[in-house]
N, C-alpha and C positions, 0 to 999 in steps of 0.2 A: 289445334289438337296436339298435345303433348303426346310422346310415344309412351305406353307402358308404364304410365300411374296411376292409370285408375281401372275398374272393370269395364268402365265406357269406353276408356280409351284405348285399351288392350283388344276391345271388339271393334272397335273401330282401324284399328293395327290389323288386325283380320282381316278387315273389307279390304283396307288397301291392297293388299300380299295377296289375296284371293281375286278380285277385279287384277288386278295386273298381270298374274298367271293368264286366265283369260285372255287380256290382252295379248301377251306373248302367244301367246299358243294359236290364236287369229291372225296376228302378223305373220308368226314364225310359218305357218301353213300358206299361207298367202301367196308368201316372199319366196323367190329362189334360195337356194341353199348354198349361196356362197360366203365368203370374209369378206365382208365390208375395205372400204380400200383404208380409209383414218382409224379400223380398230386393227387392223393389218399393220400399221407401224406399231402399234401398242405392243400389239401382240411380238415385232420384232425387236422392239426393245427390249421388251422382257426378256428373249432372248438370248441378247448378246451381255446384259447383266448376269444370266444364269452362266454363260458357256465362256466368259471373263473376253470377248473378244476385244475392247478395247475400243470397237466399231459402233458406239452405243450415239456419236454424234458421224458418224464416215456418210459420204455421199452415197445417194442410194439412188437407185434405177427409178423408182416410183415417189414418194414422199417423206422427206427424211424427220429426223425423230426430233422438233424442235424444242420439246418441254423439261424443266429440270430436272437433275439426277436423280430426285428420289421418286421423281414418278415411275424412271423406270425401274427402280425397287418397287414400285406397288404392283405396276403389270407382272413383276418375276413372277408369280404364282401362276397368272394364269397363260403363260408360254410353258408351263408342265405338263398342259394339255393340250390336242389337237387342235389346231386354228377351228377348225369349226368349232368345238365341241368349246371350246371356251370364247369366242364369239356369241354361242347361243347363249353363255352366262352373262356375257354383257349387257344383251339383248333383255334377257329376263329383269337384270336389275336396272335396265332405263324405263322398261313399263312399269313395274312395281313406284319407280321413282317418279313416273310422270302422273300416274293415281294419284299416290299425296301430294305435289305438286296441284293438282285440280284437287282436292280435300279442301287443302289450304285456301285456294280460292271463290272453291264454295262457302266456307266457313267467312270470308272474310268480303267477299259480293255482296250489296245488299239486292236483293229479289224478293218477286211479289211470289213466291211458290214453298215460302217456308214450311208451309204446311205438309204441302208435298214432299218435299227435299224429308221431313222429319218421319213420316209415314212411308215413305219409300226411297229408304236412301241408297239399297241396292241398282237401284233403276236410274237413280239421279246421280250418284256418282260416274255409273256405266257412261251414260250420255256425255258427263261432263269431260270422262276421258274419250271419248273418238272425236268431239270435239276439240278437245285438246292437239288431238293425232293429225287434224285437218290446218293446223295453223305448221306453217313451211319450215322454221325453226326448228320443231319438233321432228316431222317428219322426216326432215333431211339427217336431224343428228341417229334418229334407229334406224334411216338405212345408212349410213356412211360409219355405224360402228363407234361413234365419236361418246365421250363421257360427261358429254356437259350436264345431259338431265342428271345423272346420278353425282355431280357435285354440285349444280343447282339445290339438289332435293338437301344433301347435309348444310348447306350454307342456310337455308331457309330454319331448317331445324335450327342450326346453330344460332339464328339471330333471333329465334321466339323461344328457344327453350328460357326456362327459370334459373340452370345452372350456367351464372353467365361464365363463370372460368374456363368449363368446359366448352362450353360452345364458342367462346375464344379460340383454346387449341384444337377443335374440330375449321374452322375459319382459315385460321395459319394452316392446316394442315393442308386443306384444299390448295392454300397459294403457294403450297410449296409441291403441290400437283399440275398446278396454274397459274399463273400468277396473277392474274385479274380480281381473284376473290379478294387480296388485301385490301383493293380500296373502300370494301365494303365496311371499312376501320374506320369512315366517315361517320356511319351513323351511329357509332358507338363513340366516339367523338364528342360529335352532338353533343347525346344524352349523357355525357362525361361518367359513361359504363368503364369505371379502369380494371376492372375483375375481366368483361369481356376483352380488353385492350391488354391486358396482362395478358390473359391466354393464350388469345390471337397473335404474339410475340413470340410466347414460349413456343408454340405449334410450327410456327414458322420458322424458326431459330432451331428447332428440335429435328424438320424435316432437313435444314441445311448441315447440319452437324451429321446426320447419319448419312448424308450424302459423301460427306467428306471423310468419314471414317472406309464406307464402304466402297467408296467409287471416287479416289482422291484426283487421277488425272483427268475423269471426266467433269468434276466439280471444277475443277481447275478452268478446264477450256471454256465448261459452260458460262460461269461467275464471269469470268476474264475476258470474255471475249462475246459468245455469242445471245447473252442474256442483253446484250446492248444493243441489238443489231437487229432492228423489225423486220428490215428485208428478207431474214435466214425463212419466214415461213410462207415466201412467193412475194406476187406483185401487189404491195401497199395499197396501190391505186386500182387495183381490181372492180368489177362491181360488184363482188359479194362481200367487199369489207364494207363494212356498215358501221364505221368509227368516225368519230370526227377527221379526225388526220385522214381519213382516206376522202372525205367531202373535198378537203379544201385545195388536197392536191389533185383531183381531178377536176374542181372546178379550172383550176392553175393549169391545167392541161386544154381543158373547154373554152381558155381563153385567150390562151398565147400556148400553141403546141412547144413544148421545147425538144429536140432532139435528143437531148443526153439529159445529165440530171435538173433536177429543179431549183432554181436561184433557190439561196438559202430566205430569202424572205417568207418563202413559205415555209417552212422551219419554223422561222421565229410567231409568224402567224398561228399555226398549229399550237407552238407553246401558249402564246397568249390565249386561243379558244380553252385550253385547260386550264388554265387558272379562274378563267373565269367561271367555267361550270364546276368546279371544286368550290367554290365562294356562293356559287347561286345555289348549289346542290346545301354546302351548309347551313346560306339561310334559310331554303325551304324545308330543313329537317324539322321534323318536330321536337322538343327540347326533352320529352320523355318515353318512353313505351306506350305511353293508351296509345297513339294512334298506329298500327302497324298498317295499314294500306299505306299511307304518306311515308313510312320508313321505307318497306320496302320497295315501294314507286324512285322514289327519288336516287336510294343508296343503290340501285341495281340499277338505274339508269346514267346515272355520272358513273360506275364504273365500265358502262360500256361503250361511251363516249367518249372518255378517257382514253382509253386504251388504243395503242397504235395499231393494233390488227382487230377486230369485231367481227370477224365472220358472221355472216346472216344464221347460221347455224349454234349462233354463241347467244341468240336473243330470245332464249328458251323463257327468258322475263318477261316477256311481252306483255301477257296477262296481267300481270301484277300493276307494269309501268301504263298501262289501259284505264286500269282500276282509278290507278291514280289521276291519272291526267283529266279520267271524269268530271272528278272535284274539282280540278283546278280551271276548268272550260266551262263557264258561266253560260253562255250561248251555246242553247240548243242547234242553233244552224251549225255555227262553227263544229259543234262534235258532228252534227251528221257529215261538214264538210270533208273533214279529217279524215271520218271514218271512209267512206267514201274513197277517196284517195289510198287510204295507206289499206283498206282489205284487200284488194288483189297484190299488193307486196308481199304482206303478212303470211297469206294462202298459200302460193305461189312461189314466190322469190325474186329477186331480183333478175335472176336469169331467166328463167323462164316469165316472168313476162316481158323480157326484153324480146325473145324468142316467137312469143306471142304477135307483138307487136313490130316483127320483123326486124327489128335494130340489130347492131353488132353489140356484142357485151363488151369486146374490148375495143371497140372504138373510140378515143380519147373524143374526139368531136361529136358524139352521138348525144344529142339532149336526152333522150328516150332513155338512156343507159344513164345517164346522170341523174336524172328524176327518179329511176328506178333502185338507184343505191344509196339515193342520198333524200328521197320524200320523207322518211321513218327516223334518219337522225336526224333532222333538220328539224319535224314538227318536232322530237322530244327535246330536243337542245329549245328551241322556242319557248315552251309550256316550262321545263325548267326556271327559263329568267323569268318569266311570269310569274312562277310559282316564288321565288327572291325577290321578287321586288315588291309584290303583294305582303309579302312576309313584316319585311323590312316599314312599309307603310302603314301594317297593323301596330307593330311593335313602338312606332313613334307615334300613332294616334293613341296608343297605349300609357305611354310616361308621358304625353303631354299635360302640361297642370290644366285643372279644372276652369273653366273660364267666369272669372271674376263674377260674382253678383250678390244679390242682400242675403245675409248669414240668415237662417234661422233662429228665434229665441231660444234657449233653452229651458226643456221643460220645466213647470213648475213658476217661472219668472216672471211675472207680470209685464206687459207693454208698456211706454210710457202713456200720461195719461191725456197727452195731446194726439198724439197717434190713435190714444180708446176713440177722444171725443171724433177725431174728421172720420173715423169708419163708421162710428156712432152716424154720422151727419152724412156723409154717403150713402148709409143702406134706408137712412128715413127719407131724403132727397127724391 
């Protein structure tokens, strides 16, 4: 669904705005009436951007502000209003954002209830968003105030719109809100989109300049210093990071505790796991746009793999990388297996089923806690080289030459006429 080109699309722009108010307005009632703790730094950096404190990276009692300068340009607006009162705006635009979000995936799921979905699509949307509300990602990010759905919902836009320049610098713009979003520059890569890769530069180029026009000393610190530094947003090794890097050093932990830091060979281990899903994610890209479940499956999941922090809260993808990994899991047992496994993660969370299941979250030696933060990137990093090596296999049973044997005559040419007589003599035989 394209936003606002056509009359279909513009009603369909309605249902989403319309089901997501809704939504808000069911949560917002639900839910106690407090600030979120992660829209609570938003909302304080905005803050100290508006009132020039200087304090836009200072140690903070609660959660300090770990994202680039120009995000807290984006929050200045809404620290003009009461923390509540523009928390409830957050809120509003993470439901609206997580309707299209399920839009999207309705639109791109294949299911047996087309008919249904078409004849009632106010009812199947609805459904599709509290389903949506029930998967732990989602839920965790509208209650914790956090903005992933709503740069989710533009990178998605960005990667299916028709104007790929702009949805380039809608792309850059987000990774200059987050930085996670550029490596979604893979699958424009790929499909060697240089209008989207031009834009996606300019966006991101354009966020870091007005950081540094406007906020010189904190672009400075940021750039310089704490844009390098995974550990500035808590413990790596957590079990709600759901990153590669946090797999390997907790396995490093699950297997030889070390008291202080961790030999750098896990370092170099970590680097090695990203290159490699940076290489499997490119071969299993598709080389064009028809297929958007496989772009978006793949390009949203090497960027969350990648990435040195993954909060479970960051894998608002889920859906999409689901969709995918469908296709790519031949074996019906293995999807039930998987599925199986990785739904009470999905639901739930890492924490709370560790909680469930009595474990410590931060117990380095807890299998329970390791299974539980590391089941979800471990089958997608799997299904990934699967998804590459398959790729790779097609591609050289593809250019292999034809395997030798008798040409055809060409039409019109008579056989010779030793060859007429022995068919002659075989078919009277």
């Amino acid at each position: 669904m394209t936003l606002f080109t056509s009359s279909k699309s513009r009603a369909d722009s309605a249902r989403v705005v319309a089901v997501g108010g809704m939504l808000f307005l069911l949560i917002h009632i639900l839910s106690r009436q407090l600030v979120p703790i992660d829209f609570n730094v938003y909302w304080q950096g905005g803050s100290d951007v508006l009132r020039r404190t200087g304090a836009l990276y200072a140690p903070r009692p609660a959660l300090p502000f770990t994202y680039p300068p120009f995000a807290g340009l984006v929050f200045a607006p809404g620290a003009l209003l009461r923390p509540t009162s523009s928390a409830a705006m957050m809120e509003f635009l993470s439901c609206v954002a997580t309707v299209y979000l399920t839009s999207q995936i309705i639109d791109l799921a294949p299911h047996r209830f087309v008919n249904f979905r078409n004849s009632h699509p106010w009812c199947f949307l609805s459904l599709g968003a509290t389903l949506m509300c029930c998967l732990n990602p989602v839920w965790e990010t509208l209650a914790k105030g956090q903005i992933n759905l709503i740069l989710a919902a533009v990178c998605l836009f960005a990667l299916t719109t028709d104007r790929r320049f702009t949805g380039g610098v809608l792309a850059g713009l987000c990774g200059g809100i987050k930085l996670t979003p550029l490596a979604l520059g893979l699958v424009a890569l790929r499909q060697r989109d240089w209008r989207f890769i031009l834009g996606m530069g300019c966006g991101f180029t354009g966020s870091i300049t007005v950081g540094v026009l406007l906020l010189p000393v904190e672009s400075g610190l940021y750039w310089g210093r704490l844009a390098w530094d995974p550990g500035r947003v808590g413990d790596v090794g957590f079990v709600a990071n759901s990153s590669l890097n946090a797999v390997i050093r907790r396995a490093a932990k699950l297997v030889v505790p070390t008291p202080g830091g961790q030999p750098a060979i896990v370092s170099i281990a970590w680097a090695a796991l990203v290159v490699v899903t940076v290489i499997a994610g490119f071969l299993a890209l598709p080389g064009d746009r028809a297929h958007p479940t496989a772009s978006l499956g793949v390009g949203t999941a090497v960027m969350l793999l990648i990435s040195p922090v993954s909060w479970n809260h960051h894998w608002v993808w889920m859906p999409f990388i689901a969709m995918w990994a469908s296709t790519v899991i031949r074996s019906r047992a293995i999807r039930w297996l998987l599925g199986i496994v990785a739904l009470p993660i999905a639901v739930l969370g890492p924490q709370l089923v560790c909680r469930a299941l009595h474990a410590t979250a931060r117990d380095p030696r807890s299998v329970v806690a390791w299974w539980a933060s590391s089941a979800i990137p471990l089958a997608t990093f799997g299904i990934l080289i699967t998804a590459g090596v398959r790729a790779v296999r097609e591609s050289m049973l593809q250019s292999s030459p034809p395997i030798p044997g008798p040409q055809p005559e060409p039409p019109g040419r008579l056989a010779p006429a030793g060859l007429v007589s022995t068919h002659v003599k075989e078919g009277t035989s």
